[in-house]
C-alpha positions in Angstrom: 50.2 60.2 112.2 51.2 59.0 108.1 50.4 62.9 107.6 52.7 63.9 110.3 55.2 62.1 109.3 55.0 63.3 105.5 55.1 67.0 106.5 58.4 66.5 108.6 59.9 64.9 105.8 58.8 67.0 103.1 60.0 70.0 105.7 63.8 68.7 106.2 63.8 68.1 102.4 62.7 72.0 101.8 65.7 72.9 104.2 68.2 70.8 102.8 67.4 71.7 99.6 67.9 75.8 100.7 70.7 74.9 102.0 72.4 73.7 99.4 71.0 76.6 97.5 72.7 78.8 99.7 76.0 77.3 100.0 76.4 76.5 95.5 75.2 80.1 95.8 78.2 81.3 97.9 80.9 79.3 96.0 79.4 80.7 92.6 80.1 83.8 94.6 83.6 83.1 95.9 84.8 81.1 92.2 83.7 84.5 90.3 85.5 86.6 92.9 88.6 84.4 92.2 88.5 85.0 88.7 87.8 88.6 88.9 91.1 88.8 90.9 93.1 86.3 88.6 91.8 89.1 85.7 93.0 91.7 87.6 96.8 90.1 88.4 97.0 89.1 84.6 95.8 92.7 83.7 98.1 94.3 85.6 101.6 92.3 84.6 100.7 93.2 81.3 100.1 96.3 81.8 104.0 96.6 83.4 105.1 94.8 80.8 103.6 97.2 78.3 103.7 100.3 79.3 106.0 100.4 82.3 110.2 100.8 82.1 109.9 97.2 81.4 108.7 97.6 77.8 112.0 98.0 76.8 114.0 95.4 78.9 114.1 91.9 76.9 112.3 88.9 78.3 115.7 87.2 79.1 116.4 90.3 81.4 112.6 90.6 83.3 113.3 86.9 83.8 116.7 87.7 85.8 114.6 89.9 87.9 115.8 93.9 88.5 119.4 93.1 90.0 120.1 91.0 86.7 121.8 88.0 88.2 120.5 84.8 88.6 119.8 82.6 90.7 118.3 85.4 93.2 114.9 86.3 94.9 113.4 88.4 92.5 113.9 86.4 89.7 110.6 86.6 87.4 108.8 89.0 90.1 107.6 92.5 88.6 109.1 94.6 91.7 111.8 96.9 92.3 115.3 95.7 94.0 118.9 96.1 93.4 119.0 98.0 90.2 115.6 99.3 90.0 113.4 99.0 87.4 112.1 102.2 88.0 108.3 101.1 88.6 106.3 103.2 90.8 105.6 101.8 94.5 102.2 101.1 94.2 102.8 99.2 90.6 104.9 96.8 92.2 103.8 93.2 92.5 105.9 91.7 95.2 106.7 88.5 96.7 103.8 88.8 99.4 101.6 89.5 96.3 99.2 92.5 95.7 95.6 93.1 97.4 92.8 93.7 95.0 89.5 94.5 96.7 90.2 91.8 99.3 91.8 89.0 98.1 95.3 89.2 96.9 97.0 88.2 93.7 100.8 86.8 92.9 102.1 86.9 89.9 106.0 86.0 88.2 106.9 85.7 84.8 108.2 81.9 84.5 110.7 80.4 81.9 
């Protein structure tokens, strides 16, 4: 009976222990998936503010968004309204944020 007893409990140890394996597993998973999209938001505003129309706009002006007044929507959002920054469609980071293998990522240039 006092070897019965052992097994079981050395059995729902050896379960609980997988499966707390498996789940740190899958959040070591999902926190390097977050960061792979986070890279990939940062990346990308970068690269607009590099490369794209924006490169020659001053910070005070990407800050006011791409109708230039303030306060409106698109203030410190890396899309195209009113005036137009003249960014492609599918370079466009909008409100409702961009998809990246999945997940989606938001960025704004804040003050």
């Amino acid at each position: 009976m006092f070897a019965l007893v052992a097994v079981s409990i050395l059995a729902a140890g050896m379960f609980a222990f997988a499966d707390l394996s498996a789940k740190a597993t899958l959040n070591q998973e999902r926190a390097t998936r977050a960061t792979h999209v986070a890279d990939a938001g940062l990346a990308h505003a970068v690269s607009l503010l590099r490369t794209s129309p924006l490169k020659s706009l001053s910070f005070t002006r990407i800050l006011r968004g791409a109708d230039n007044l303030i306060p409106t929507a698109d203030d410190s959002l890396l899309k195209n309204t009113g005036a137009n920054y003249g960014l492609a469609a599918n370079n466009q980071i909008l409100v409702t944020g961009k998809a990246y293998q999945g997940p989606t990522y938001f960025v704004s240039v804040p003050d």
